[in-house]
KOLKOLSE-263570 format. One record per residue: x, y, z of N, C-alpha, C in turn; residue in one letter. Coordinates in steps of 0.001 Angstrom, whole numbers, plus 524288, in hexadecimal, padded with zeros to 5 digits. Each point is the difference from the previous one (the first is absolute). Example, Ala and Ser with C-alpha at 12.3 -4.5 7.8 and 13.67 -1.06 7.14 Angstrom:
833867E9C681E787FC86804A68000080384804B080000A7FEA28041A7FD3080334804A68003C7FCFE80442802DAS
//
This chain:
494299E51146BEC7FED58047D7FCCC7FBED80358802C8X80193805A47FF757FCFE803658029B7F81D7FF947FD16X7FDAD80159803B37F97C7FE297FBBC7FE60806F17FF76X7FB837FEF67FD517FE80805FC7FE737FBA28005080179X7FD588048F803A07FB237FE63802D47FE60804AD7FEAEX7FAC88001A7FFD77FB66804478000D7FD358009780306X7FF38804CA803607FD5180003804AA7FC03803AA8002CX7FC62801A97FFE47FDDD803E1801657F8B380027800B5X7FEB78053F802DF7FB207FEE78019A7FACF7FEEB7FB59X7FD577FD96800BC7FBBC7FFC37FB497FA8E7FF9080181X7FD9B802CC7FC797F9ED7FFA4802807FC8B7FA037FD3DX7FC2E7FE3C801CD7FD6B7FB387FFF77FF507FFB27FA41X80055802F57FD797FE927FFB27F98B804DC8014E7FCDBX804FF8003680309804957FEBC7FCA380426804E97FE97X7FDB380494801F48020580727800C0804968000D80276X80412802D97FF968043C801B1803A27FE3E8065D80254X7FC9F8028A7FB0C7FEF38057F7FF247F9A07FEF57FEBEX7FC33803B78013E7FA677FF137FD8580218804E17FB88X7FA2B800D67FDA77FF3B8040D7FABB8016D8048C801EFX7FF10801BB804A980181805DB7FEA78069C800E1802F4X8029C7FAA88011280615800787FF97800157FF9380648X7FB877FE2F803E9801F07FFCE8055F800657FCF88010BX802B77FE698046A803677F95A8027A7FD9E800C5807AAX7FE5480465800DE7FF9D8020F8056C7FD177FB3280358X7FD847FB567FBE07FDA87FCF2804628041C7FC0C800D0X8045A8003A7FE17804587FB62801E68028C803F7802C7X7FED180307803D280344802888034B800307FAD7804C6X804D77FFC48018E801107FC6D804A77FD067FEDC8049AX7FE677FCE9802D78001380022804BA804CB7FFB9803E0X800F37FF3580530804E17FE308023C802BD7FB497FDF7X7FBBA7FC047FF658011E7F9E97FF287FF827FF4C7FABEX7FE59803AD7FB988014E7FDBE7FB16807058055F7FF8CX7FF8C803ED802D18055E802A77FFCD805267FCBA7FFA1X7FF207FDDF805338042E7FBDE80359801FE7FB1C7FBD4X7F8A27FCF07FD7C803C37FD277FE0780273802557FA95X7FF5B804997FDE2800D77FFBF7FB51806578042480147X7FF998019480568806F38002D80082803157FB3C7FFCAX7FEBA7FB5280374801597FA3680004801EE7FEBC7FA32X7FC0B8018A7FD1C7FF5B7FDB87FA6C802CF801B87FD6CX80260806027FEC48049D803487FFAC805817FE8E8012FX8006B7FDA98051C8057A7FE8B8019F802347FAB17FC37X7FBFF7FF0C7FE09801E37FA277FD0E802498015C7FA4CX7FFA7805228007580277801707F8CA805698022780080X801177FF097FB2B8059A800F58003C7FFD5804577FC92X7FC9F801FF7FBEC7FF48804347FC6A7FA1A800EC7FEACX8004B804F0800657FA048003F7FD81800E3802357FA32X7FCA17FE697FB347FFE3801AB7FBEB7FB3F803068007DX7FF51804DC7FDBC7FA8C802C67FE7D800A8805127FBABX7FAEB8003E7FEC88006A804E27FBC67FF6E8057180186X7FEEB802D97FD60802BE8078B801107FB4E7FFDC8037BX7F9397FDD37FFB47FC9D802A4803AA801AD7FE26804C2X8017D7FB34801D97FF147FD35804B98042280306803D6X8057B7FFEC7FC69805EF8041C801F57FDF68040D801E8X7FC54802C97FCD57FD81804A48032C7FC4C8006D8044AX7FCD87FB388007B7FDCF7FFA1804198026980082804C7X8058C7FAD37FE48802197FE448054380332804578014DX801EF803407FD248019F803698008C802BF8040280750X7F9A97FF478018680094802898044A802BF7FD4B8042BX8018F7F92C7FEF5801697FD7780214806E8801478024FX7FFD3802CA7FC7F80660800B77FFE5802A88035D803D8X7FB07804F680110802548031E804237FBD680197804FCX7FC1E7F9E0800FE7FC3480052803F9800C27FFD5804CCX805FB7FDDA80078800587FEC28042A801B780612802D5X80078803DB7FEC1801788066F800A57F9E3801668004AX7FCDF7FD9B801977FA697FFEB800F17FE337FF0980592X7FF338061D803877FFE77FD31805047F9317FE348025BX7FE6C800777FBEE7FA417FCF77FFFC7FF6E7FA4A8004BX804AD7FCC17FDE47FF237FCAF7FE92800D27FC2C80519X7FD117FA627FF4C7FE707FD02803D68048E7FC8280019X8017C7FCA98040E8048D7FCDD7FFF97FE287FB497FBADX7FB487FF097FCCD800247FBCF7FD5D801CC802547FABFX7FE79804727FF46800A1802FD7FAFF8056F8007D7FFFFX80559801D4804E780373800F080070802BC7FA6C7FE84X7FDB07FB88800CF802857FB1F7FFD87FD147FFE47F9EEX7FF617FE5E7FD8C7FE2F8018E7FAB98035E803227FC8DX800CE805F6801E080348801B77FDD58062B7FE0F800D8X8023F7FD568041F804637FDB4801EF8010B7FD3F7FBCFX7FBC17FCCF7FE75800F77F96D7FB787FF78802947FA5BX7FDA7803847FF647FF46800F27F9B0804B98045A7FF7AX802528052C80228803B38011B7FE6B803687FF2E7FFC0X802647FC86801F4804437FE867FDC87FFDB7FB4E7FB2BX7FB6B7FDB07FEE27FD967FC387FC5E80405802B27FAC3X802D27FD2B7FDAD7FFF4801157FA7A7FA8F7FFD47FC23X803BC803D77FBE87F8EF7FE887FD7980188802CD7FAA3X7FDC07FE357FBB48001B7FFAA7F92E7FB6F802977FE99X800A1805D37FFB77FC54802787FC11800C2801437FAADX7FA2B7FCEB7FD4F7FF107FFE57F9887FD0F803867FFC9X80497805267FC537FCB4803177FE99801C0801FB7FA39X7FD2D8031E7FD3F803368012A7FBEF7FF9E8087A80074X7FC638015180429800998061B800E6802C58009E80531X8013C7FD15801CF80444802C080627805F57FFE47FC83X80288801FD80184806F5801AE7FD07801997FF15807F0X7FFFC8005680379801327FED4804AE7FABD7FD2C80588X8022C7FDAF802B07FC967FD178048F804038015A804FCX7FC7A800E68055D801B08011C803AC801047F96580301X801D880224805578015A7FAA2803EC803497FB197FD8DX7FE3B7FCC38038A803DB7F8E77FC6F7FD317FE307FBF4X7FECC8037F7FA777FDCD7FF5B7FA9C804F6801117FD4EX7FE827FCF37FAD180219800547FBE57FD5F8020B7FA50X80070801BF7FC1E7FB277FFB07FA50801CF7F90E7FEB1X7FD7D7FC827FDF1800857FCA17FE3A803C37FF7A7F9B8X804957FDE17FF5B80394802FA7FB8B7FEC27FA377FB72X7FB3D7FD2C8006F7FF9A7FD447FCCB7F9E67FE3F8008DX7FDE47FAE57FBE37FAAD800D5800D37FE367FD4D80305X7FCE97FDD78039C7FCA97FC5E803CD8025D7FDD17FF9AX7FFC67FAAF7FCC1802CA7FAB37FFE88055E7FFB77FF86X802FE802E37FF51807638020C800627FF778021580587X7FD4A8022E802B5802198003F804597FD567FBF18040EX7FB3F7FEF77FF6B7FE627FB078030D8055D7FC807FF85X801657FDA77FBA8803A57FC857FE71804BA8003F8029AX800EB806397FE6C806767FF00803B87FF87802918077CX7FAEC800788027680055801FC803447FFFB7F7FA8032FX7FD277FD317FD0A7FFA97F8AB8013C806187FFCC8011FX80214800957FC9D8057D7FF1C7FD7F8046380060805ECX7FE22805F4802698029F80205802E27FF397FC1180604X8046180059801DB800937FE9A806D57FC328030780228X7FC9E7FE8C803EE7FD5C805608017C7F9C67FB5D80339X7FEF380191803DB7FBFE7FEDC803897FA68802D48003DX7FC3F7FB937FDC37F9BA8041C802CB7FF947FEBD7F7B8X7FAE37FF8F8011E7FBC5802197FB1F80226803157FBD6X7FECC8016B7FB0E7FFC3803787FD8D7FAF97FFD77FFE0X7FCF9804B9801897FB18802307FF2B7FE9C804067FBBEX7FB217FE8B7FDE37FE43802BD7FBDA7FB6F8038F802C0X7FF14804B57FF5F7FB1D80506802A37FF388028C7F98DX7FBB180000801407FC01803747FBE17FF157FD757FA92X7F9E6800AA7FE3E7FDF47FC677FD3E801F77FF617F9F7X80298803707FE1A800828009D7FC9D807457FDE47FE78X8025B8002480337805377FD198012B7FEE97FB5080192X7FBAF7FE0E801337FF057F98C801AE7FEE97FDBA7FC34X7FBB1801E77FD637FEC47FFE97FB3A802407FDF37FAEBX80494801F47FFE4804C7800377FCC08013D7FA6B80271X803037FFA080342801D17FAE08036C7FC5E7FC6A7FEFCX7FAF27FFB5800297FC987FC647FFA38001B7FDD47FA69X7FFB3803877FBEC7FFBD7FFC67FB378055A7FC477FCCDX80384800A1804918065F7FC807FD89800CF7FBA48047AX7FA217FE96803068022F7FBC3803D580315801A380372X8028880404800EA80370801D4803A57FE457FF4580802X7FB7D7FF4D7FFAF7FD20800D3806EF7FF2F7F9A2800EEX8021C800C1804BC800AA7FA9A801D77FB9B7FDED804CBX7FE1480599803057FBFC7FEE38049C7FC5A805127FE03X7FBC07FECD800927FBCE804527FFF57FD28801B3806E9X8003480365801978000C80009804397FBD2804188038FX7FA7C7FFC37FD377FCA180423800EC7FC807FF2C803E2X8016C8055E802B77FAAD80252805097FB357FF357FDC0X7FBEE7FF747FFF77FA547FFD97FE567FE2F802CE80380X7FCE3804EE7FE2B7FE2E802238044B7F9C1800F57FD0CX7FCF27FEE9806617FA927FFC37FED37FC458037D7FC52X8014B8016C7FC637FD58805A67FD92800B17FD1F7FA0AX7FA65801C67FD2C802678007F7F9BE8002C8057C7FE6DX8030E802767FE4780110803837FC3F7FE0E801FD7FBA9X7FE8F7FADE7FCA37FD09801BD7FB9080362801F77FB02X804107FE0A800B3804A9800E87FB5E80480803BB8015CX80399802CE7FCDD8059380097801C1804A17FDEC7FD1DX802F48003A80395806597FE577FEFD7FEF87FA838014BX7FF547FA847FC5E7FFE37F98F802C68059F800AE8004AX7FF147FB618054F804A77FD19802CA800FC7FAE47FA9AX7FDA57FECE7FF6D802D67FB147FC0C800598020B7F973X803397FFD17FF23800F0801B07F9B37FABA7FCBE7FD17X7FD8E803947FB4E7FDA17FCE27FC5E803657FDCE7FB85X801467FBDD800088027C7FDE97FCB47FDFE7FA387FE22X7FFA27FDFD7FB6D7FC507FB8E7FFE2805977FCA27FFC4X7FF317FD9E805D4806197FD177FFE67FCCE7FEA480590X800FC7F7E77FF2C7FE377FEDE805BC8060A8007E803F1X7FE7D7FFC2803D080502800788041A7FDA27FB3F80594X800837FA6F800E67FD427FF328028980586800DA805C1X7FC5F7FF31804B68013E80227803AF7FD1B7FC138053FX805C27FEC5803478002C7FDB2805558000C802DF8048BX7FBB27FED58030B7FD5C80349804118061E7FE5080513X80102805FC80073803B57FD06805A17FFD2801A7804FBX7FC75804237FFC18013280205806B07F872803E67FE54X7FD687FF67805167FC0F803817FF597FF458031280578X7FDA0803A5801B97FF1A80257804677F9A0803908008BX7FDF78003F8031B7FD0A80387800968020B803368048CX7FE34805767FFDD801B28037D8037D7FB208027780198X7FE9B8015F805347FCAF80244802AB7FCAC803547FC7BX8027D803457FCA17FCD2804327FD767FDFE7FB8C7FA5DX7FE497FBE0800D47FF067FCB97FAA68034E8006C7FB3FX804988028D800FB800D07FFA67FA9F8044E7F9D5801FBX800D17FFD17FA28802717F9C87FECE803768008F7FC7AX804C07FF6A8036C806897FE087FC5C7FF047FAF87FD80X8025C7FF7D7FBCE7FF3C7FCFA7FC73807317FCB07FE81X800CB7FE1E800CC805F97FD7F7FD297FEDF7FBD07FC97X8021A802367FAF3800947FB3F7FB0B802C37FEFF7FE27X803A37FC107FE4C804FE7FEBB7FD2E7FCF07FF5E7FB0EX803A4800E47FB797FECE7FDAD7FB86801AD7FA177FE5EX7FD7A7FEC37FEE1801A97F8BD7FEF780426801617FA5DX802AD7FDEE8002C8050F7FEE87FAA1801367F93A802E9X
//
């Protein structure tokens, strides 16, 4: 069965976003870029909501970008053609290999398991994880820690008074201190 993973950068006190809505200190280095293209190739779908779709947005037609660096170009190589499930309830259309999601989280988590199909289903953005977290749905938690507190924001872990305990499986440090984190959930 395909697992459902959550990935994304977080500051030392638990932020994806601080208070006034910026993320600019999880901007990449080469070696947290690289692995988090690596980390990309292992999905078979990404799920996310209307903000994150818009972020990635630019992803879709970067490679028509003659600025861009051969890691960024390899980056864009693996994520556009990535399928990918946007939950929204104000987009009526999505560009590139997207879909709108035609049922709720757990109906399509469910039948995307269901389906033949290779690589991860990945969950992006806190508020679609959230949801997943809240129905047991996330199977690896999978967060950057990066050296900074924030001081509040968008949290990476849902508040929900629901324990979830969790098996440490893979850790890394990377030159710039920050620290990948891999956790399975124990069931």
């Amino acid at each position: 069965m395909r697992s459902v993973t959550y990935s994304m950068g977080i500051s030392l006190d638990g932020y994806i976003v601080g208070p006034d809505g910026g993320f600019n200190w999880t901007a990449p280095d080469e070696e947290i870029f690289r692995f988090a293209t690596d980390e990309i190739r292992e999905v078979g779908v990404h799920l996310m909501g209307r903000r994150l779709y818009e972020t990635m947005l630019y992803w879709e037609t970067a490679d028509q970008d003659p600025s861009l660096d051969d890691l960024m170009l390899e980056w864009t190589a693996v994520w556009k053609p990535l399928p990918k499930v946007v939950f929204s309830t104000t987009l009526s259309a999505v560009q590139g290999n997207a879909r709108l999601a035609s049922g709720g989280l757990a109906q399509e988590i469910e039948r995307l398991r269901a389906e033949p199909g290779q690589g991860d289903i990945a969950i992006g953005g806190a508020t679609l994880a959230a949801e997943a977290a809240a129905l047991g749905l996330i199977d690896e938690y999978r967060p950057r820690v990066y050296p900074v507190l924030v001081g509040g924001g968008i949290p990476y872990f849902p508040r929900h008074e629901r324990r979830v305990d969790l098996e440490l499986v893979e850790t890394r440090t990377f030159s710039s201190k920050v620290v990948h984190l891999r956790y399975r959930v124990a069931r």
